[in-house]
Every structure is written in structure tokens, then in C-alpha cells.
C-alpha positions in Angstrom: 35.8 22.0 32.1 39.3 21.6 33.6 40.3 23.6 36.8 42.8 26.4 35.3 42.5 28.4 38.6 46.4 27.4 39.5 47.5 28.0 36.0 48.7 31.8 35.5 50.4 31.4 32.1 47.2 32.2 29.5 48.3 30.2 26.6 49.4 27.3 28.9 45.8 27.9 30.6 44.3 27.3 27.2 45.6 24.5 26.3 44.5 22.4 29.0 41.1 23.6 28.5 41.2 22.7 24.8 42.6 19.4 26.0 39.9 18.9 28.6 36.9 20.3 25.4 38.4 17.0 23.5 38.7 14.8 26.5 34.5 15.9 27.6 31.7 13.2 26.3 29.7 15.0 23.3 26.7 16.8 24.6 23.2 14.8 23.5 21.4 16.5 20.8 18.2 18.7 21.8 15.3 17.4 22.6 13.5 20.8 23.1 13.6 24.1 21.0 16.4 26.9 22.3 14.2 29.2 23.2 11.3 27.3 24.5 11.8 28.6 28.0 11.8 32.2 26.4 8.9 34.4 27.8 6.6 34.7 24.8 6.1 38.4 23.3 2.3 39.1 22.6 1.1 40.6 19.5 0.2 44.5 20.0 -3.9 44.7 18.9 -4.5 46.8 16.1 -6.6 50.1 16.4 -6.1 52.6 19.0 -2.6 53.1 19.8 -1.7 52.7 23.8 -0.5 56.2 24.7 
């Protein structure tokens, strides 16, 4: 992403970061699932409740 710190006008700042979006290579396509680094949430038992 472009450096828009010295730009104060927010539609000028904009466009040179839409400019710099078009400019950027395309980002490679996964090669893991989103969420795989997500902390797994484990299945309650059934039977007597916790509390």
C-alpha cells in the first residue's frame, strides 16, 4: 500500500491508494484453509451438564 501519511485531502488520499491496489502484484491463491490457524472448539459431552 502507498504511503498517504503526507496526503491530508481524503478523496485525493484515496485515490492514490486505489492507484497503488491496481499497481500491487495479485496475491497467490491459498494454499491453506482461512481458518486453519483458528483454535478448534471442542464438542460439549452429553449427560450431566457442567454447572
Amino acid at each position: 500500500m502507498a504511503n498517504t501519511k503526507s496526503v491530508m485531502d481524503k478523496a485525493e488520499r484515496k485515490k492514490v491508494k486505489r492507484a497503488a491496489r491496481k499497481k500491487a502484484a495479485p496475491k497467490p491463491k491459498r494454499t491453506t484453509p482461512r481458518g486453519s490457524l483458528k483454535k478448534k472448539v471442542r464438542k460439549l459431552v452429553r449427560g450431566q451438564s457442567k454447572r
